[in-house]
ZADO-1210 file (C-alpha; in nm, 4 decimals, padded with zeros to 6 digits):
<atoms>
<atom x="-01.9999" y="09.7432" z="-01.7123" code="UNK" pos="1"/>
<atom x="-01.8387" y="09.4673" z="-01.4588" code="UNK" pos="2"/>
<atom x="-01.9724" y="09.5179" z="-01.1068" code="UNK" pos="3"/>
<atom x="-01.6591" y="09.5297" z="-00.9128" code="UNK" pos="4"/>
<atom x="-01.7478" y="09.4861" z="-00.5748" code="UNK" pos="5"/>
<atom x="-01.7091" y="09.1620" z="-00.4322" code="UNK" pos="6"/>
<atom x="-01.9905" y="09.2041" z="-00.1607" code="UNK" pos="7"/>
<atom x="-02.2179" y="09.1558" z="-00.4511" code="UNK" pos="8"/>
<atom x="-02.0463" y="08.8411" z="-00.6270" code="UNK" pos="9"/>
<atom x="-02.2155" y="08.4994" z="-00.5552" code="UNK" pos="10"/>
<atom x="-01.9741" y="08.2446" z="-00.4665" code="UNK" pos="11"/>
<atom x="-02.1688" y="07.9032" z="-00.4708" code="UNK" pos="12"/>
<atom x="-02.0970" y="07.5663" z="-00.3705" code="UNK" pos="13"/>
<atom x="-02.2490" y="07.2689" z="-00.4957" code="UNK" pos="14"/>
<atom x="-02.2493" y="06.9180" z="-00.2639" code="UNK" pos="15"/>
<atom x="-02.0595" y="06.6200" z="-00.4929" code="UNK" pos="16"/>
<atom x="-02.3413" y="06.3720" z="-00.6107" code="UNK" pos="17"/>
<atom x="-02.1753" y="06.0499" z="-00.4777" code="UNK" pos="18"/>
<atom x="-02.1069" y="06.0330" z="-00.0798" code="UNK" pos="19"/>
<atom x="-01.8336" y="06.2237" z="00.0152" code="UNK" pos="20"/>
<atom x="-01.6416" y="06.1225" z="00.3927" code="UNK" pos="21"/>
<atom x="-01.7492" y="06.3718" z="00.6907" code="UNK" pos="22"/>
<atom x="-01.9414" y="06.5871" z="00.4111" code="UNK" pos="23"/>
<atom x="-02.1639" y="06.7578" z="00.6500" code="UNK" pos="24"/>
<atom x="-01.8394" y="06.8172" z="00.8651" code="UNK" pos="25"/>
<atom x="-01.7107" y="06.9955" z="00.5901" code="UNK" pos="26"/>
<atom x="-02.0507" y="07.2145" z="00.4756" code="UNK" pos="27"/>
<atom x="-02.0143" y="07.3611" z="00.8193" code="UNK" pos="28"/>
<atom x="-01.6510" y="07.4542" z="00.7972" code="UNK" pos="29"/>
<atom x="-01.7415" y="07.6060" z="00.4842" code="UNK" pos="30"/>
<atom x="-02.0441" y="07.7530" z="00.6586" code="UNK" pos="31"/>
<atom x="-01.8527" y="07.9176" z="00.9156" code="UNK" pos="32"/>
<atom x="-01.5528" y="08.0716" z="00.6768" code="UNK" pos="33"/>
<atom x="-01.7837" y="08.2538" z="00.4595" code="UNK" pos="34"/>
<atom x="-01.9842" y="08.0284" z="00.2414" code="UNK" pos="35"/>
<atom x="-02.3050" y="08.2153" z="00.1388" code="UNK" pos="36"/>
<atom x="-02.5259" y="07.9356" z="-00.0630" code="UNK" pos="37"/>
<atom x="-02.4713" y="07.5716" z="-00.0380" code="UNK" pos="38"/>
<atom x="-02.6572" y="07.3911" z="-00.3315" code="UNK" pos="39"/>
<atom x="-02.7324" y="07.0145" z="-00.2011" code="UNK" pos="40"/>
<atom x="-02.7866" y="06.8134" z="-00.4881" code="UNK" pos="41"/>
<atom x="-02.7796" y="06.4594" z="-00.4358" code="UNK" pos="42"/>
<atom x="-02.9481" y="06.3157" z="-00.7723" code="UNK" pos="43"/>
<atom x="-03.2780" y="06.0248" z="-00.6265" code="UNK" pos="44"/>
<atom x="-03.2350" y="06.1184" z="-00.2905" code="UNK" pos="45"/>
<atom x="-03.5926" y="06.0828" z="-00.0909" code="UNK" pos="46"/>
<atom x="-03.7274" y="06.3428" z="00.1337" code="UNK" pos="47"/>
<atom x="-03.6419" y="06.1693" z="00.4280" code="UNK" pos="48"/>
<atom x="-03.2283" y="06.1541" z="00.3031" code="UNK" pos="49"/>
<atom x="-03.2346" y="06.4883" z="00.2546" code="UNK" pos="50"/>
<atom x="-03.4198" y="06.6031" z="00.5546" code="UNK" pos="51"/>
<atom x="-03.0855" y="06.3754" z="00.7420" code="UNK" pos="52"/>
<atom x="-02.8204" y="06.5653" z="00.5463" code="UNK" pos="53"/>
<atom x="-03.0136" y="06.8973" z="00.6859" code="UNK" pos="54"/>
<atom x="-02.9959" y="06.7715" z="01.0044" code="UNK" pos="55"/>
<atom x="-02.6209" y="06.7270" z="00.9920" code="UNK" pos="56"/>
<atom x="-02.5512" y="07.0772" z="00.9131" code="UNK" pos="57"/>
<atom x="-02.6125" y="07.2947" z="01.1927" code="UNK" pos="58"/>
<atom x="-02.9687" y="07.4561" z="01.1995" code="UNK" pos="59"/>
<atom x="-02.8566" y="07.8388" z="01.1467" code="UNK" pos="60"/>
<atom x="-02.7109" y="07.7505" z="00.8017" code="UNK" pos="61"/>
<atom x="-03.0200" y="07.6215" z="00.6628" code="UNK" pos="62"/>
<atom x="-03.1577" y="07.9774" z="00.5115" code="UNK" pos="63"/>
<atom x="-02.8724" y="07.9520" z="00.3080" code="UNK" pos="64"/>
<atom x="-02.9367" y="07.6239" z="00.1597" code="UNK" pos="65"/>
<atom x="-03.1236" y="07.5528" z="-00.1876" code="UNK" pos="66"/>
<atom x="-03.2383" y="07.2097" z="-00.2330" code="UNK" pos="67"/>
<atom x="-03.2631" y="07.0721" z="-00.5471" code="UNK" pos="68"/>
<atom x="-03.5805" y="06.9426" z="-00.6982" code="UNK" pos="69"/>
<atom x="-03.7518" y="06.8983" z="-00.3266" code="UNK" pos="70"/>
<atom x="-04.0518" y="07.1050" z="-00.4304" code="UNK" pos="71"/>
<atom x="-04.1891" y="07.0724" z="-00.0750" code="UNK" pos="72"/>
<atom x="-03.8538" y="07.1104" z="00.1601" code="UNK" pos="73"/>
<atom x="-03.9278" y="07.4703" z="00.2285" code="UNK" pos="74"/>
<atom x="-04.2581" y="07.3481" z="00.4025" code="UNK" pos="75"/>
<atom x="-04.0561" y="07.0900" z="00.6163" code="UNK" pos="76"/>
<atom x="-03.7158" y="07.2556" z="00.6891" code="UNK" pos="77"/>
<atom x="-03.6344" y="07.6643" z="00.6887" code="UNK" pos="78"/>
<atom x="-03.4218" y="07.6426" z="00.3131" code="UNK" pos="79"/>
<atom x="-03.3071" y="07.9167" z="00.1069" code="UNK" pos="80"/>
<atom x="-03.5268" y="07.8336" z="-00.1151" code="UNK" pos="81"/>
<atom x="-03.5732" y="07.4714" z="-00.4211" code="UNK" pos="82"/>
<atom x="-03.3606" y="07.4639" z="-00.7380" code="UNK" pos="83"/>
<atom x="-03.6241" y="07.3172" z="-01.0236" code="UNK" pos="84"/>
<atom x="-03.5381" y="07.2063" z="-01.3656" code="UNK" pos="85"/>
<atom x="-03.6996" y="07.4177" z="-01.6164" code="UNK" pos="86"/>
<atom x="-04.0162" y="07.2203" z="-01.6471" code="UNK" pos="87"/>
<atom x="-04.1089" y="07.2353" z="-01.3163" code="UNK" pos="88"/>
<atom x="-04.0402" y="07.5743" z="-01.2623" code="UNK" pos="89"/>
<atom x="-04.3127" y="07.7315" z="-01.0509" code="UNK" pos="90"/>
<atom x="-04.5996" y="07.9159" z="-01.2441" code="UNK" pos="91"/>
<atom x="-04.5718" y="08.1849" z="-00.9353" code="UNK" pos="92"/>
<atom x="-04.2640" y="08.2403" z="-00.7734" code="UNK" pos="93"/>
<atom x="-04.3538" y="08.1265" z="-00.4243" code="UNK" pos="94"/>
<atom x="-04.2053" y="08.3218" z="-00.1226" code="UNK" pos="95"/>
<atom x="-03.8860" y="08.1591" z="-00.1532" code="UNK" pos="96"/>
<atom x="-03.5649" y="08.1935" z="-00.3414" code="UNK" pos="97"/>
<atom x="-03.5966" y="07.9773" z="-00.7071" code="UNK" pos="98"/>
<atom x="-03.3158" y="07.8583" z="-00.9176" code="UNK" pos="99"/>
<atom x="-03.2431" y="07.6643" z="-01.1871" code="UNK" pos="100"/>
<atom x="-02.9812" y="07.5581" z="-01.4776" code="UNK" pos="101"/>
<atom x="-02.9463" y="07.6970" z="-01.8359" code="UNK" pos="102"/>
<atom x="-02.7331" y="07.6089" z="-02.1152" code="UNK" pos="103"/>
<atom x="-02.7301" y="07.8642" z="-02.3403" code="UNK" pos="104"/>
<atom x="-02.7813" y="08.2445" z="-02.3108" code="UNK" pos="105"/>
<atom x="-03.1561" y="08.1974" z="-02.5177" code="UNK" pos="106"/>
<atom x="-03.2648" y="07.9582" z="-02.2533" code="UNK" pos="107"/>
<atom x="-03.1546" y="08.2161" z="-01.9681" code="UNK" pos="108"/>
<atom x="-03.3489" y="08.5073" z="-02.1288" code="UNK" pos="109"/>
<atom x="-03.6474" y="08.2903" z="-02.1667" code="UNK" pos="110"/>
<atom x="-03.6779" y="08.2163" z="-01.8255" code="UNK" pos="111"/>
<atom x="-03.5153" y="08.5245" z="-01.6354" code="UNK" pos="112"/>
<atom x="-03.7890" y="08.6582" z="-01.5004" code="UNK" pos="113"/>
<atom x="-03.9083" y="08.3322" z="-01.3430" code="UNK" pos="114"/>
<atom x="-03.6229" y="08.3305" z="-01.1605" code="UNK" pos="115"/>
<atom x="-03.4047" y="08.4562" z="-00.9010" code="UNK" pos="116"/>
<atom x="-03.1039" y="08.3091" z="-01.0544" code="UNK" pos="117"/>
<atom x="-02.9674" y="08.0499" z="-01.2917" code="UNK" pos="118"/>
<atom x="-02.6823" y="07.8700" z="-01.3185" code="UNK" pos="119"/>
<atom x="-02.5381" y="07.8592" z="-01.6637" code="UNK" pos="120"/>
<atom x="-02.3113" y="07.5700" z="-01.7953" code="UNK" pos="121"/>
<atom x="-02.0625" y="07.4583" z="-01.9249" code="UNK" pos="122"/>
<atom x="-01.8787" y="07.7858" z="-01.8852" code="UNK" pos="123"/>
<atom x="-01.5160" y="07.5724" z="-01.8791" code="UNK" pos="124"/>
<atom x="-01.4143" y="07.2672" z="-01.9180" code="UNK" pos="125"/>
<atom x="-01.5841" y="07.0293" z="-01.6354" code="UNK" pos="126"/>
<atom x="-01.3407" y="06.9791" z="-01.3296" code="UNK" pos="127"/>
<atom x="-01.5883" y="06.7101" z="-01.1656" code="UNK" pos="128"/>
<atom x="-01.7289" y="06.5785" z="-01.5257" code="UNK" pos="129"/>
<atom x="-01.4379" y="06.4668" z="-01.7377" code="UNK" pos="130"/>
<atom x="-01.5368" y="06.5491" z="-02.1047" code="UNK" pos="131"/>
<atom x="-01.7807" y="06.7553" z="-02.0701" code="UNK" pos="132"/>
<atom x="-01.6128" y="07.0318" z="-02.2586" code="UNK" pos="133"/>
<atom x="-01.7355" y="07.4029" z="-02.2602" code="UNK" pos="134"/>
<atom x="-01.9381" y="07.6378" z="-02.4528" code="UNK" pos="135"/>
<atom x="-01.7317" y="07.8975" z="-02.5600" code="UNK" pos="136"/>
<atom x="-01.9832" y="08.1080" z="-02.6773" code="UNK" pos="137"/>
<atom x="-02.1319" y="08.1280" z="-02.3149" code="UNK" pos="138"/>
<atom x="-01.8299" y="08.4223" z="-02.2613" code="UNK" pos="139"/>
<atom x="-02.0083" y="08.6317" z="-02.5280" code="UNK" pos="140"/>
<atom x="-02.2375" y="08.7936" z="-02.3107" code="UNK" pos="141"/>
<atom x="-02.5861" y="08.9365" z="-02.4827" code="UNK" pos="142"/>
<atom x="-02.5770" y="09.2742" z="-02.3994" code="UNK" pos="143"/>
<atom x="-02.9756" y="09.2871" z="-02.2415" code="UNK" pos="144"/>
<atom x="-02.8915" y="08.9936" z="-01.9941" code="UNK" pos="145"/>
<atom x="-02.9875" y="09.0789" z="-01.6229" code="UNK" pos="146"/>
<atom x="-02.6248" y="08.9346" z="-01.5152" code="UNK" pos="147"/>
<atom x="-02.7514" y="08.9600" z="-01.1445" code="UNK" pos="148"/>
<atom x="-02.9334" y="08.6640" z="-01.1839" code="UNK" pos="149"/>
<atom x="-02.6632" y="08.4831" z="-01.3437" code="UNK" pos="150"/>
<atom x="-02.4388" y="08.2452" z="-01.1901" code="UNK" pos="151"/>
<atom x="-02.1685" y="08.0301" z="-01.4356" code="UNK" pos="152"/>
<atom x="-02.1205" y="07.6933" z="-01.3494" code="UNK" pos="153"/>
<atom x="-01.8813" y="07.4186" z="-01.4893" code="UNK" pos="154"/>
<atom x="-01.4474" y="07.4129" z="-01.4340" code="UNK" pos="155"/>
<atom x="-01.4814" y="07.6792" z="-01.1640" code="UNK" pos="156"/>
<atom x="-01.1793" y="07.7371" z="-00.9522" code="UNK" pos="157"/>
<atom x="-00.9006" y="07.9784" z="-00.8700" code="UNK" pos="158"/>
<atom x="-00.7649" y="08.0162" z="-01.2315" code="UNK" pos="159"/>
<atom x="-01.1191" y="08.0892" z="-01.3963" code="UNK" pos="160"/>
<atom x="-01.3296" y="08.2627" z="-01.1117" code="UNK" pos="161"/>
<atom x="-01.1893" y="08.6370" z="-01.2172" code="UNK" pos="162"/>
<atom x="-01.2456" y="08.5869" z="-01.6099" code="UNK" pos="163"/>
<atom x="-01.6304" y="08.5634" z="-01.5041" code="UNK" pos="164"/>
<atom x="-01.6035" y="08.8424" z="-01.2616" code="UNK" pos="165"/>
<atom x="-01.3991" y="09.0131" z="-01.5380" code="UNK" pos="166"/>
<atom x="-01.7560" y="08.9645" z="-01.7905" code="UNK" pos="167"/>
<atom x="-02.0240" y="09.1591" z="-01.5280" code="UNK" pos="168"/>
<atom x="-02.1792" y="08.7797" z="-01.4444" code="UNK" pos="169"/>
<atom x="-02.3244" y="08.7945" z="-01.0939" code="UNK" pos="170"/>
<atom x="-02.2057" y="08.4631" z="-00.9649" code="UNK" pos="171"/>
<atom x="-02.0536" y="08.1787" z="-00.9399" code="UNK" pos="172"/>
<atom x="-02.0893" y="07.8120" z="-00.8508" code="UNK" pos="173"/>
<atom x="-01.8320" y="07.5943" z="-00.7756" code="UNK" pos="174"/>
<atom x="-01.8065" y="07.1873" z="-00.7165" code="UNK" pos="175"/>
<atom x="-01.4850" y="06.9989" z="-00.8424" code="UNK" pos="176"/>
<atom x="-01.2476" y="07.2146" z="-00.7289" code="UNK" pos="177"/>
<atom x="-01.3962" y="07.2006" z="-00.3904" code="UNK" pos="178"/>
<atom x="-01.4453" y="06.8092" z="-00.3230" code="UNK" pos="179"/>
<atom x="-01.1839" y="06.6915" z="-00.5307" code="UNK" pos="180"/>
<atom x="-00.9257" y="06.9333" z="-00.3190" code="UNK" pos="181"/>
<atom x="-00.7307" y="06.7201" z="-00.0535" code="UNK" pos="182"/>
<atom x="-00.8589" y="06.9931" z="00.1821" code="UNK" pos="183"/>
<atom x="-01.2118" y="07.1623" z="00.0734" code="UNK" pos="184"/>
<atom x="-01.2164" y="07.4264" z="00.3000" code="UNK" pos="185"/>
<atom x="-00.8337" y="07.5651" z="00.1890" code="UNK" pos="186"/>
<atom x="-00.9584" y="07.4868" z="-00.1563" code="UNK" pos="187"/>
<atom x="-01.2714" y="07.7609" z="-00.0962" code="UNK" pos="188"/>
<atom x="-01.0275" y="08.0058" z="00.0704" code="UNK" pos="189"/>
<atom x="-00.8381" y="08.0295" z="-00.1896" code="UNK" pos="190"/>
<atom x="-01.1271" y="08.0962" z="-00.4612" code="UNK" pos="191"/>
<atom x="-01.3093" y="08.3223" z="-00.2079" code="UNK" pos="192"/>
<atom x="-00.9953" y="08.5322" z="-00.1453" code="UNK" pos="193"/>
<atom x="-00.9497" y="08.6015" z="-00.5384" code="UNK" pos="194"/>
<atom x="-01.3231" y="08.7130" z="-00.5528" code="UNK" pos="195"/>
<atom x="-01.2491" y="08.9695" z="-00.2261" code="UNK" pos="196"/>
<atom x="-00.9256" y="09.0912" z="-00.4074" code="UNK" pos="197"/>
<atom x="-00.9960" y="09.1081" z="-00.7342" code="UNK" pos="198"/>
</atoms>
């Protein structure tokens, strides 16, 4: 049965992969109207580029940051926690929060107790990846999923954020429709608001 309280829906954003003008300026707008997880995933970035970025965004945001594929940020910087691919998941789940991405609902199970979340792709049409088409069967939800740990990924935005609220999933994550918005921050707003009133 679809969890219908909003409280406990994960609205995600995910940093674009190529520089983006005043980025950091925007994380902390987005920061300080709601946001709850910022992935930053910036694809050959070195320890040292990230640990920069970090120190653009103002320090009490930084528990709500996962890095991606940083193994060792949490030791450096206070993070939310490291987003792996699935071969370098952790063989313990340290003490901090551990994602990473799925593509099918037999990869999720596999892993879900590794885990505190994973985000699952394409679930629409790619806003930020033209092409990359979606799985359609990724709406037919196996009925023994843990959909708490669940977050959909791929041509989230205002029209599609309620049909994966509508399934029971516990989350969503959200990049195209942010940084290709003339204003990010509106652009969240409006895909927060339909999460609180829906």
């Amino acid at each position: 049965m679809p969890d219908n309280n909003a409280s406990s829906f994960r609205l995600l954003v995910i940093t674009p992969e190529r520089p983006y003008a005043l980025e950091t300026q925007w994380v902390n707008r987005l920061f300080a109207n709601g946001l709850e997880t910022l992935h930053l995933r910036k694809k050959g970035w070195s320890e040292q580029e990230l640990l920069a970025y970090l120190h653009k965004v103002e320090e009490r945001y930084h528990p709500h940051i996962m890095v991606h594929y940083a193994a060792r940020m949490p030791e450096l910087v206070e993070v939310k926690g490291v987003h792996f691919q699935q071969h370098t998941l952790p063989h313990v789940k340290p003490g901090y929060c551990v994602s990473c991405p799925v593509h099918s609902w037999e990869e999720f199970l596999a892993l879900a107790e590794q885990v505190d979340y994973a985000l699952l792709s394409p679930f629409f049409n790619s806003i930020s990846k033209p092409g990359y088409a979606a799985h359609p069967q990724l709406q037919q939800v196996p009925a023994n999923a843990p959909l708490n740990k669940v977050v959909a990924m791929g041509g989230i935005d205002g029209s599609t954020i309620n049909t994966v609220r509508q399934l029971g999933i516990g989350g969503a994550a959200v990049l195209g429709a942010i940084w290709q918005a003339a204003d990010p921050l509106a652009a969240f707003l409006e895909i927060q608001e339909r999460v609180n009133n829906a």
